[in-house]
C-alpha positions, -999 to 999 in steps of 0.1 A, spaced: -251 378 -355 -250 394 -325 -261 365 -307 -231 346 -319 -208 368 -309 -216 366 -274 -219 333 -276 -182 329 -285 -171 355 -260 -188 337 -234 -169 301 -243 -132 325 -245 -141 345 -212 -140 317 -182 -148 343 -156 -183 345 -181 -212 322 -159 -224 296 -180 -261 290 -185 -269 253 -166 -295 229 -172 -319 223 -145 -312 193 -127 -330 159 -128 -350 148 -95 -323 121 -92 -296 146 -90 -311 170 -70 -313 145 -40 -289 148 -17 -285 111 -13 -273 111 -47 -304 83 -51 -346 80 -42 -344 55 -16 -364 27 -28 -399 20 -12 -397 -16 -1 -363 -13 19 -376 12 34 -408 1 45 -391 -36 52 -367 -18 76 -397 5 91 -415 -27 100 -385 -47 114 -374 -22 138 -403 -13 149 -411 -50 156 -376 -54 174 -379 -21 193 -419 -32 206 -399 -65 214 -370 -51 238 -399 -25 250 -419 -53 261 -388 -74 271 -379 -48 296 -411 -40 311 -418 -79 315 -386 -89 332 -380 -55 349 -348 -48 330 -358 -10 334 -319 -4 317 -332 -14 287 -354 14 278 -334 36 280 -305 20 258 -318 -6 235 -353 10 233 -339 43 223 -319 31 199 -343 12 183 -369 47 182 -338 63 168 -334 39 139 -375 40 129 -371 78 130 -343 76 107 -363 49 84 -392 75 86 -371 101 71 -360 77 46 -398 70 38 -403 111 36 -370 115 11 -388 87 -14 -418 108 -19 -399 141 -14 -368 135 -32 -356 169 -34 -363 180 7 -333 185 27 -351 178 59 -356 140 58 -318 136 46 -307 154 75 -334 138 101 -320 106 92 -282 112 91 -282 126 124 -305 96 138 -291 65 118 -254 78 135 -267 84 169 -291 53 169 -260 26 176 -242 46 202 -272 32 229 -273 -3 217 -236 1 225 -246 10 264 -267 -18 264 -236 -41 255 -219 -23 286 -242 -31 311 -244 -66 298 -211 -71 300 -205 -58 337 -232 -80 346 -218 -108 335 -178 -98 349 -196 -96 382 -212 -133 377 -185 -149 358 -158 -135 379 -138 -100 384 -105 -116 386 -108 -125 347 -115 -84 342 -86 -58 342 -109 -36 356 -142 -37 374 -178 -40 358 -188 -9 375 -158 11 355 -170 -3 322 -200 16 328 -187 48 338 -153 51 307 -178 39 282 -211 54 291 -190 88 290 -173 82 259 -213 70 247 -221 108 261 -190 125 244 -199 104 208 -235 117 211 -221 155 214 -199 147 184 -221 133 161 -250 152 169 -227 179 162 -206 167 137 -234 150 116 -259 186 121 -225 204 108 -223 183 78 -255 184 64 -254 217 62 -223 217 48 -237 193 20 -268 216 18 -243 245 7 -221 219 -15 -193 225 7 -169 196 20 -179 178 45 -154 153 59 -140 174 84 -174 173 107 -182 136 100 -147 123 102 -140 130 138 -176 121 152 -178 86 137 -146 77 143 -145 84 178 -175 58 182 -153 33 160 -123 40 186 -143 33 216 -158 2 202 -125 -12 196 -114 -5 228 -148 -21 241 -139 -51 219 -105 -57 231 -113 -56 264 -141 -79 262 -125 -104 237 -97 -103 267 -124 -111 295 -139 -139 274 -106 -155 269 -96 -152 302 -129 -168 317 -134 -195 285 -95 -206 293 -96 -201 333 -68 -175 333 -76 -148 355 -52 -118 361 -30 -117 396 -42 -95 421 -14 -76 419 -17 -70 384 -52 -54 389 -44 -40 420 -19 -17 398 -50 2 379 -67 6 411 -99 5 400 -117 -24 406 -108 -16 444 -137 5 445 -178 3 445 -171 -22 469 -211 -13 481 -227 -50 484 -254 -48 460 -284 -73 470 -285 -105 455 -316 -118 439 -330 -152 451 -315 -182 436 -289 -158 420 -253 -156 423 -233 -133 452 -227 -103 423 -194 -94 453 -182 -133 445 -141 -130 436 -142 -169 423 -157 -183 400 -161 -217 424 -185 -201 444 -206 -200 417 -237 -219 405 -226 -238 374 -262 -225 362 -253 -190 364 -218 -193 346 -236 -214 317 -264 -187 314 -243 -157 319 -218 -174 294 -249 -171 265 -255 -132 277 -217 -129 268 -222 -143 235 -250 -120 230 -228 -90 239 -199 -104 215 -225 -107 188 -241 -76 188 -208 -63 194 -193 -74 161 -221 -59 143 -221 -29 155 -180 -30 148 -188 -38 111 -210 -7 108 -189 19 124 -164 6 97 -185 14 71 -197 44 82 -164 57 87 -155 49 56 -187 60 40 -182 96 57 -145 98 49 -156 98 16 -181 129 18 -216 135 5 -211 127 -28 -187 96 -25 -191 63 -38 -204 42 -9 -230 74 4 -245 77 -32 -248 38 -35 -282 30 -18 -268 -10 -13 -245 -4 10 -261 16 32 -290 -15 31 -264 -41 37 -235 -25 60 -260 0 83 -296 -13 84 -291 -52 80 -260 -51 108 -283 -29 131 -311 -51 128 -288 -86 136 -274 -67 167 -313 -57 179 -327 -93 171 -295 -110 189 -295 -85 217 -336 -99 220 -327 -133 220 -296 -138 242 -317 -111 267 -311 -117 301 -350 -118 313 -343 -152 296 -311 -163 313 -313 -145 344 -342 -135 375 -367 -111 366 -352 -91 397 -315 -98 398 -306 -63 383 -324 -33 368 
């Protein structure tokens, strides 16, 4: 009788705590999910083929900037399937979820660098006239918004997880961080969809139009040119080798692609994040498959085969 009672009072009193089942396995994990054995392992084995590629890429055709972009991304993204693999057969382990959060966010940002130096490379072949500002600024903006996205996600995505850890919201860490990378790509994009226009079409800006910015005006250091190679201080495009424009063309298409692909992810990812921990696309293992590892593994393996060791002298830049 007794027993009834309170178990009455307890169901009229809401200030009363409830007793709660124990969780399943499955609910327990904070991916909402067990990530499933053969994606992982096909993704393990993938980048780490692609990554061994671009490592040996580099090292082969002296493309020393590589390493420290592509290659670092790529180490980034089998650490992040690694902690995937741990989370299968440790489910309920916070440490995994939150070793690959913070890598599979991070892991992008230098594939993006590697896009940058491509893409200055190939304003200083194709022509600077066709760029609103010079190949050596590209580096500098985008490399320090690469920096300032690293500090925020590493941050942002840290912040989070534990924020998910204590079942606390946790948009207002991961909003900001990814969607800073998804504002610098689209500036990236624009200004390089506007580059290859202008040089596919043969409209290059005025002089006095790019003189306005002020910014190509400067690194005027000659850089030494590699044999056989096009003048890198050439202003026309005449003066170049047909050759070079063809080949440097296909690096540009390589940057475009991988581009586009990392585009496609950030999208996701903001979206994903937006959402929080326990939103529909971050507790539905598909999309992640589809929209994060499948579009990072298209931009390694086009990176690898529009690579300049192919197109371009082992020793024409570094």
């Amino acid at each position: 009788m007794l027993d009834t009672v309170i178990h009455l009072a307890r169901q009229v009193d809401p200030t009363q705590t409830q007793p709660q089942a124990r969780p399943t396995a499955l609910t327990e994990s904070p991916y909402g999910y067990i990530p499933a054995l053969p994606n992982v392992i096909a993704y393990l084995v993938i980048f780490s083929i692609l990554t061994g590629i671009h490592l040996g890429l580099g090292i082969k055709y002296k493309y020393y900037s590589a390493l420290v972009t592509v290659v670092i991304g790529g180490l980034l993204e089998i650490i992040g399937w690694s902690g995937r693999l741990w989370s299968n057969q440790n489910p309920l382990n916070w440490n995994p979820f939150i070793m690959q959060i913070c890598t599979l966010i991070l892991g992008p940002v230098f594939f993006s660098a590697w896009d940058y130096t491509l893409l200055g490379h190939c304003i200083k072949v194709l022509g600077r006239e066709y760029s609103l500002i010079g190949p050596n600024w590209y580096l500098i903006i985008f490399i320090i918004a690469d920096i300032i996205s690293l500090v925020l996600q590493a941050v942002g995505g840290g912040g989070a997880a534990v924020q998910a850890q204590r079942f606390e919201d946790t948009t207002s860490n991961t909003r900001i961080s990814i969607l800073f990378q998804l504002a610098t790509t689209t500036i990236f994009l624009v200004m390089a969809a506007d580059f290859m226009y202008r040089v596919a079409a043969r409209k290059p800006y005025s002089e006095a139009t790019r003189n306005k910015f002020n910014l190509n005006l400067r690194f005027r250091r000659k850089a030494p040119s590699a044999p056989q190679s096009p003048n890198p201080d050439a202003e026309k495009t005449s003066q170049v080798d047909p050759k070079w424009i063809r080949k440097s063309q296909y690096l540009l298409l390589g940057v475009a692609w991988a581009s586009v692909m990392i585009y496609i992810r950030g999208i996701y990812r903001s979206i994903e994040l937006a959402q929080g921990w326990t939103g529909y696309l971050m507790t539905h293992e598909v999309y992640f498959i589809w929209l994060d590892g499948f579009m990072m593994t298209l931009c390694m393996a086009g990176l690898a085969v529009a690579h300049p060791g192919f197109l371009l002298p082992a020793s024409g830049w570094s």
